[in-house]
DOVEXPA-912672 format. One record per atom (N, C-alpha, C): residue number from 1; residue in one letter; chain; atom name; x, y, z. Coordinates in steps of 0.05 Angstrom, whole numbers. Layout:
residues N
<seq = NUM | type = A | mol = A | atom = CA | xx = X | yy = Y | zz = Z>
...
//
This chain:
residues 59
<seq = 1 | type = X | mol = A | atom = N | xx = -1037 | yy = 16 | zz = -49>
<seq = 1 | type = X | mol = A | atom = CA | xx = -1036 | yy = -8 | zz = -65>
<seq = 1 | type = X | mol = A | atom = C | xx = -1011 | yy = -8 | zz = -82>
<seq = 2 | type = X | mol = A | atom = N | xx = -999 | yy = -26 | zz = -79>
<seq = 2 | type = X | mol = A | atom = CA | xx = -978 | yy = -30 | zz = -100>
<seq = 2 | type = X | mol = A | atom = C | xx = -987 | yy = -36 | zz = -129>
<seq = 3 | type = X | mol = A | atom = N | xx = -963 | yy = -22 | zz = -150>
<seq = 3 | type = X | mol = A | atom = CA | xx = -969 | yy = -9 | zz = -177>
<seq = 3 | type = X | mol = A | atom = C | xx = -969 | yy = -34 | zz = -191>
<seq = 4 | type = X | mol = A | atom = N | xx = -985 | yy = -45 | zz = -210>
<seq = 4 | type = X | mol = A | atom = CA | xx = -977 | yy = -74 | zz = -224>
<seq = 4 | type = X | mol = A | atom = C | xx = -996 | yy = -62 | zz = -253>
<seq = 5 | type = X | mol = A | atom = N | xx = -982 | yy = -73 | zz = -273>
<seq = 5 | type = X | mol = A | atom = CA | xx = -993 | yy = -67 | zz = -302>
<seq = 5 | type = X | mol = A | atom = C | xx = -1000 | yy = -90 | zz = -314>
<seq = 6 | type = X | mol = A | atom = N | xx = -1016 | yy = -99 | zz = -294>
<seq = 6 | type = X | mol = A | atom = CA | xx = -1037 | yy = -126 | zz = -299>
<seq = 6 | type = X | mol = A | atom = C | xx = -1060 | yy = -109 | zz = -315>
<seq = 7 | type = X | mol = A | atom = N | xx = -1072 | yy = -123 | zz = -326>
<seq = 7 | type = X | mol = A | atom = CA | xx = -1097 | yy = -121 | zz = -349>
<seq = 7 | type = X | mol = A | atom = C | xx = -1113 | yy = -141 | zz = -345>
<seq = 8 | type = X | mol = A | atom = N | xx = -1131 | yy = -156 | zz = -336>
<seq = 8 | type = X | mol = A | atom = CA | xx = -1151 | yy = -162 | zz = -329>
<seq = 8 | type = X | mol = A | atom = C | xx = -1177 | yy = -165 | zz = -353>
<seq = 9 | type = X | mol = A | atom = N | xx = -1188 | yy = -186 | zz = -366>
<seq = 9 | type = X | mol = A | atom = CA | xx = -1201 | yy = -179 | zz = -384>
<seq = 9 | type = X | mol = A | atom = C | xx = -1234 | yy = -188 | zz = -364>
<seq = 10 | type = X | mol = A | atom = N | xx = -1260 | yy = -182 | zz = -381>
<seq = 10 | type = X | mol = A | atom = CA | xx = -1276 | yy = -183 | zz = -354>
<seq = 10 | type = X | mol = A | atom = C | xx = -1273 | yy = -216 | zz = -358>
<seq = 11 | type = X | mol = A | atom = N | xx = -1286 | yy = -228 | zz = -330>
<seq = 11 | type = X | mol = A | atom = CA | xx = -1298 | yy = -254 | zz = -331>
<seq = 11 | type = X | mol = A | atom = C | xx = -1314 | yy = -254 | zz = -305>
<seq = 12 | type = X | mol = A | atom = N | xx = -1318 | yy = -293 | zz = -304>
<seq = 12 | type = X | mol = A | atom = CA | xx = -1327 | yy = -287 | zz = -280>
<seq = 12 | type = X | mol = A | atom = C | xx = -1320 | yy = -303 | zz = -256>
<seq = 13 | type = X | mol = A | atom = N | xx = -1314 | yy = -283 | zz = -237>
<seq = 13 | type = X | mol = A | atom = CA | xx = -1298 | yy = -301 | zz = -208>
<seq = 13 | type = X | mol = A | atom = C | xx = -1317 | yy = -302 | zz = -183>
<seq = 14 | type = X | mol = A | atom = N | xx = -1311 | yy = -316 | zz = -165>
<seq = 14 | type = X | mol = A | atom = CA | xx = -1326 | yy = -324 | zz = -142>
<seq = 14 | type = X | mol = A | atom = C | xx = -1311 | yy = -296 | zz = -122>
<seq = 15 | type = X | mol = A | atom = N | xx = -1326 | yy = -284 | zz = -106>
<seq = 15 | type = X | mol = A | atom = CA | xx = -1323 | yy = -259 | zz = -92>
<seq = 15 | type = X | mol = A | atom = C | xx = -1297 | yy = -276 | zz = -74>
<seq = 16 | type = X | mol = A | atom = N | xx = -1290 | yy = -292 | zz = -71>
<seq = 16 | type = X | mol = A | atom = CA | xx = -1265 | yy = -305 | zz = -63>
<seq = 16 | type = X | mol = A | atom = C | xx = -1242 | yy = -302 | zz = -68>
<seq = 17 | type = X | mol = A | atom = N | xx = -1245 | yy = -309 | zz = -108>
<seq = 17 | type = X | mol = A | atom = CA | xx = -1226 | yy = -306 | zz = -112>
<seq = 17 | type = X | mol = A | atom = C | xx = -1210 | yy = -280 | zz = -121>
<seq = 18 | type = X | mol = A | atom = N | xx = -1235 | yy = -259 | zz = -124>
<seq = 18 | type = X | mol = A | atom = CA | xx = -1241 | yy = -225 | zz = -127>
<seq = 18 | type = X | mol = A | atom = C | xx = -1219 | yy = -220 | zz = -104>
<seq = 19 | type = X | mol = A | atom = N | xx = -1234 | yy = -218 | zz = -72>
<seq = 19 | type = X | mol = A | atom = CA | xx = -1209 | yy = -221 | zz = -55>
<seq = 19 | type = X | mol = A | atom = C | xx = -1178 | yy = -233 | zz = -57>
<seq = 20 | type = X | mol = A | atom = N | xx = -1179 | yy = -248 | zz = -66>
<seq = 20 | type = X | mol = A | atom = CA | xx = -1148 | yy = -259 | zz = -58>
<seq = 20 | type = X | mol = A | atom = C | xx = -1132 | yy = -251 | zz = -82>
<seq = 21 | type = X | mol = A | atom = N | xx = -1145 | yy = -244 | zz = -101>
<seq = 21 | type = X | mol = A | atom = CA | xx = -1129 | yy = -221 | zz = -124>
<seq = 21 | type = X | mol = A | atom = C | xx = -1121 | yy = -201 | zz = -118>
<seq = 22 | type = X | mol = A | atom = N | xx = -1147 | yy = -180 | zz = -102>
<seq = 22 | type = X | mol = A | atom = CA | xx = -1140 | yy = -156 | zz = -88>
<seq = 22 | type = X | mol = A | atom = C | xx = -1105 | yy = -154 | zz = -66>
<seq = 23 | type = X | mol = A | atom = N | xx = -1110 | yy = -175 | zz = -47>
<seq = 23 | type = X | mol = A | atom = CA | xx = -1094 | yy = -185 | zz = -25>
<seq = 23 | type = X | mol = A | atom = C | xx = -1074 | yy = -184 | zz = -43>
<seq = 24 | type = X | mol = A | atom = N | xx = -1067 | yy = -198 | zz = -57>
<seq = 24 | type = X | mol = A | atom = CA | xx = -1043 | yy = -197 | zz = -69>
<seq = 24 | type = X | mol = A | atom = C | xx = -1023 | yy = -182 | zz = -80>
<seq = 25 | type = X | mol = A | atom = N | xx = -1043 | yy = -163 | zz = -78>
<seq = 25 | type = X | mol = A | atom = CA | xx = -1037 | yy = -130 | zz = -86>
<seq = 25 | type = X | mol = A | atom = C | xx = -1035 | yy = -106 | zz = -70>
<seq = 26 | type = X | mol = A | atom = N | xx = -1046 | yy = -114 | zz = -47>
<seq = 26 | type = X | mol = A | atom = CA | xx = -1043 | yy = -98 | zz = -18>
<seq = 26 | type = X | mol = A | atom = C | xx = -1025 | yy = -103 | zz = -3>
<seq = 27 | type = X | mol = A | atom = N | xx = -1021 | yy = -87 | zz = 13>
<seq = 27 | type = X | mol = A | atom = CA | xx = -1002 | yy = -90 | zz = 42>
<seq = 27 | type = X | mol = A | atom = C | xx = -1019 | yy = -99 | zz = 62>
<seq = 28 | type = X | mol = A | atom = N | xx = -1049 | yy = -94 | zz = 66>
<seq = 28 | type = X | mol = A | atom = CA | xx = -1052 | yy = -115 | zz = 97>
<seq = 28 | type = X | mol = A | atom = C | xx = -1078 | yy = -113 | zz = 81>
<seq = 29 | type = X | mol = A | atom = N | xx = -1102 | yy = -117 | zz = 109>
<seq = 29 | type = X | mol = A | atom = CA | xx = -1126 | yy = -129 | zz = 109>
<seq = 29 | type = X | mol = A | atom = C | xx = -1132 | yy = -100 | zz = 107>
<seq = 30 | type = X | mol = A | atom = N | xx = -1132 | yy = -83 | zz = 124>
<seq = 30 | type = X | mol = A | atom = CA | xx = -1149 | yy = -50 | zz = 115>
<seq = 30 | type = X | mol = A | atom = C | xx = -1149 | yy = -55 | zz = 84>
<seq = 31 | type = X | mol = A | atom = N | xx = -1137 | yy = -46 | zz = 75>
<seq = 31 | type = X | mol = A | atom = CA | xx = -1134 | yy = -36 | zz = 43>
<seq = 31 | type = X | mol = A | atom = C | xx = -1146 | yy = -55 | zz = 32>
<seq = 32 | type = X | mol = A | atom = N | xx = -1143 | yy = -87 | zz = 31>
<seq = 32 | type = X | mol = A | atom = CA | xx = -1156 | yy = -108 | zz = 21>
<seq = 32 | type = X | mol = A | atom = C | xx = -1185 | yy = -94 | zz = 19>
<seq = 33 | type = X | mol = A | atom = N | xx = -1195 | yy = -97 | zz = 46>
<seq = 33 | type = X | mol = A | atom = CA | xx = -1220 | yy = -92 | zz = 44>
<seq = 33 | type = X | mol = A | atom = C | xx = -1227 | yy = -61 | zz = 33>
<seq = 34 | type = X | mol = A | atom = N | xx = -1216 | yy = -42 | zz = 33>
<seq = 34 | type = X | mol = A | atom = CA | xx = -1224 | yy = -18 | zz = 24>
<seq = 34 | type = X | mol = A | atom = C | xx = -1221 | yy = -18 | zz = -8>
<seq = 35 | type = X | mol = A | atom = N | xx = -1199 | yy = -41 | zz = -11>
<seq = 35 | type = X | mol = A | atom = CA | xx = -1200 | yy = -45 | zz = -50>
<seq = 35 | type = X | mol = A | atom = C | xx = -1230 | yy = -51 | zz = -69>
<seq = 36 | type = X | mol = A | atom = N | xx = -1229 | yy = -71 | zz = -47>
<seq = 36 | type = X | mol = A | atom = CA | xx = -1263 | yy = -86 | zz = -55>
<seq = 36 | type = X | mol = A | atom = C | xx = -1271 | yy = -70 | zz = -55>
<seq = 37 | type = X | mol = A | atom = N | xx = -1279 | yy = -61 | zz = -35>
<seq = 37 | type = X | mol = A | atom = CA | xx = -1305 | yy = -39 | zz = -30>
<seq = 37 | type = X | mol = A | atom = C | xx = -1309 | yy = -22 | zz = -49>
<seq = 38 | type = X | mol = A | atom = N | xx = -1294 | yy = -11 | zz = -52>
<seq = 38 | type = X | mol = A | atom = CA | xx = -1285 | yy = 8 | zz = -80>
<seq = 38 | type = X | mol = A | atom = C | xx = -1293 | yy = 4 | zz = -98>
<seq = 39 | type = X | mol = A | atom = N | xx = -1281 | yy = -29 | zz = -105>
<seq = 39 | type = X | mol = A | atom = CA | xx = -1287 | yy = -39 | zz = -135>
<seq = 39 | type = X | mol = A | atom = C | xx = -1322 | yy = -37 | zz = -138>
<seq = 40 | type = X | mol = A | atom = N | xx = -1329 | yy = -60 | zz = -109>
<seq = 40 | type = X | mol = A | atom = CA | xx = -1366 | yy = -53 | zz = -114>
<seq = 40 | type = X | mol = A | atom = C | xx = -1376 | yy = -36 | zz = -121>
<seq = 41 | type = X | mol = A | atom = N | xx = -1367 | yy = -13 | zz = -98>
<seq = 41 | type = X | mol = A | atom = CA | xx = -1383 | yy = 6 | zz = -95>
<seq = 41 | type = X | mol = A | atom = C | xx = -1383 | yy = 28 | zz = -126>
<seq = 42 | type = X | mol = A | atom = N | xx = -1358 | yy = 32 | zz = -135>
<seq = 42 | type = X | mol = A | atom = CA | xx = -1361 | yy = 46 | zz = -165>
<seq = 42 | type = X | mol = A | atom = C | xx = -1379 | yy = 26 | zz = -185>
<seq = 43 | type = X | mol = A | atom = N | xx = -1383 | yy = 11 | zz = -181>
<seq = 43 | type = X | mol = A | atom = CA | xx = -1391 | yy = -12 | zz = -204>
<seq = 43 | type = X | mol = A | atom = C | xx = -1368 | yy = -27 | zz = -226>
<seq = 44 | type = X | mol = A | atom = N | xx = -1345 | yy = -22 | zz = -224>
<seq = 44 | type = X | mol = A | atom = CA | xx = -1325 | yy = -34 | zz = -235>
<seq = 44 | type = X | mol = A | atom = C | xx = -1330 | yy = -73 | zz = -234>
<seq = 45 | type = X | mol = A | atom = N | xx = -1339 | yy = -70 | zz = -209>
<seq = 45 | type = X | mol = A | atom = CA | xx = -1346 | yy = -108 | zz = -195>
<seq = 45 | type = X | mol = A | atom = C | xx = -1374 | yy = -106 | zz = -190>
<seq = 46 | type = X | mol = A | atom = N | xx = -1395 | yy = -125 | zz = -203>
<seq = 46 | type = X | mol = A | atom = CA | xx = -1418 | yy = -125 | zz = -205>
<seq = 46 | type = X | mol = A | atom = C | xx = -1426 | yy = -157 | zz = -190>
<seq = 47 | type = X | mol = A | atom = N | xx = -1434 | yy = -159 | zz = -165>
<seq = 47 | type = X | mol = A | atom = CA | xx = -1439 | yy = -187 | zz = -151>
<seq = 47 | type = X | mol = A | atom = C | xx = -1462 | yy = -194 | zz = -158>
<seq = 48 | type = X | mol = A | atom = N | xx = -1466 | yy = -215 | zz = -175>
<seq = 48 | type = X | mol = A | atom = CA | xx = -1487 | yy = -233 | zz = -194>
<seq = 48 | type = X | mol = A | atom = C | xx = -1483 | yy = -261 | zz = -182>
<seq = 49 | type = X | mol = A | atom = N | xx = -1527 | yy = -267 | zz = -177>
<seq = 49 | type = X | mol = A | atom = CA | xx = -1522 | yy = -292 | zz = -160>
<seq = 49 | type = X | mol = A | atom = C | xx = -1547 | yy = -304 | zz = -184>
<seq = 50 | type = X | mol = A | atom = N | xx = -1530 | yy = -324 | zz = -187>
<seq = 50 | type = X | mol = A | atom = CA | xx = -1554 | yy = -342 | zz = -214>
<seq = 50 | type = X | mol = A | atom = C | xx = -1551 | yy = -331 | zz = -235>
<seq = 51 | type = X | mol = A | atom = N | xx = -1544 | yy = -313 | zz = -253>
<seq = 51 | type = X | mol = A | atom = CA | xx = -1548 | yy = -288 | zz = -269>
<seq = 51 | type = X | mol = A | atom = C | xx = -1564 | yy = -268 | zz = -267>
<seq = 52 | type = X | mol = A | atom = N | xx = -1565 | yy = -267 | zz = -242>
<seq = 52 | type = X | mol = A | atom = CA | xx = -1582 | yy = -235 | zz = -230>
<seq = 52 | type = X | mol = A | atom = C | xx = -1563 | yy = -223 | zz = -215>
<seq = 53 | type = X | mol = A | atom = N | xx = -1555 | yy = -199 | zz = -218>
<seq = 53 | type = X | mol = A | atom = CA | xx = -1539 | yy = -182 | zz = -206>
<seq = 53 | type = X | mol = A | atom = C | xx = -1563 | yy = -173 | zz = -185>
<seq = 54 | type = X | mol = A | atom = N | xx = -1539 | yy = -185 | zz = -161>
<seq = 54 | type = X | mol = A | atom = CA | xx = -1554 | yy = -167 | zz = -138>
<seq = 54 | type = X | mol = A | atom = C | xx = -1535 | yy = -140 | zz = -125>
<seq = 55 | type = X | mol = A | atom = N | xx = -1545 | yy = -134 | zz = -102>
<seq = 55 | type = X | mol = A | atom = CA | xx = -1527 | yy = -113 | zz = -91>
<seq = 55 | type = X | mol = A | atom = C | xx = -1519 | yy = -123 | zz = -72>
<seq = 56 | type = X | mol = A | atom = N | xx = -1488 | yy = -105 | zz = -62>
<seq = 56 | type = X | mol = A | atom = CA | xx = -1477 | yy = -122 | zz = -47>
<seq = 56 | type = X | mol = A | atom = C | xx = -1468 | yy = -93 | zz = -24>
<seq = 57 | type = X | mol = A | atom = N | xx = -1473 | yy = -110 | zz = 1>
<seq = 57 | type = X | mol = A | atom = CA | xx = -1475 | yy = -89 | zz = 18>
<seq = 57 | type = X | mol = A | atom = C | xx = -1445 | yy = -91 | zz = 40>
<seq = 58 | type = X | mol = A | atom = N | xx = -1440 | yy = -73 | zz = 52>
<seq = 58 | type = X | mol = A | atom = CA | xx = -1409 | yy = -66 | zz = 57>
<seq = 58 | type = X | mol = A | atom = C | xx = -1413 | yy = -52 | zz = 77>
<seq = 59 | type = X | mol = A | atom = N | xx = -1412 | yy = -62 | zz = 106>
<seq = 59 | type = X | mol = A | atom = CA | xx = -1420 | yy = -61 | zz = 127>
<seq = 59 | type = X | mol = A | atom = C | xx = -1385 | yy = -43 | zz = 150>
//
């Protein structure tokens, strides 16, 4: 991933726009998706549908 000293405060984005932030920051689609994954999977990115956090699975 390329180095960027972005700061990010929380809010809340559509898993869309989560992606195309990541992308922007990667060199291809592997890493894209291994960023996400990441983010989910530590809990850093919590996918909430209605105001219920559900789990998000990564196939």
């Amino acid at each position: 991933m390329k180095k960027t000293n972005q700061i990010l405060k929380p809010r809340t984005l559509s898993l869309g726009d989560l992606i195309l932030a990541v992308s922007s920051c990667t060199k291809n689609t592997k890493e894209t998706v291994a960023a996400v994954a990441d983010l989910l999977g530590s809990g850093q990115v919590r996918v909430e549908n209605n105001g219920r956090f559900t789990r998000a699975r990564v196939c």
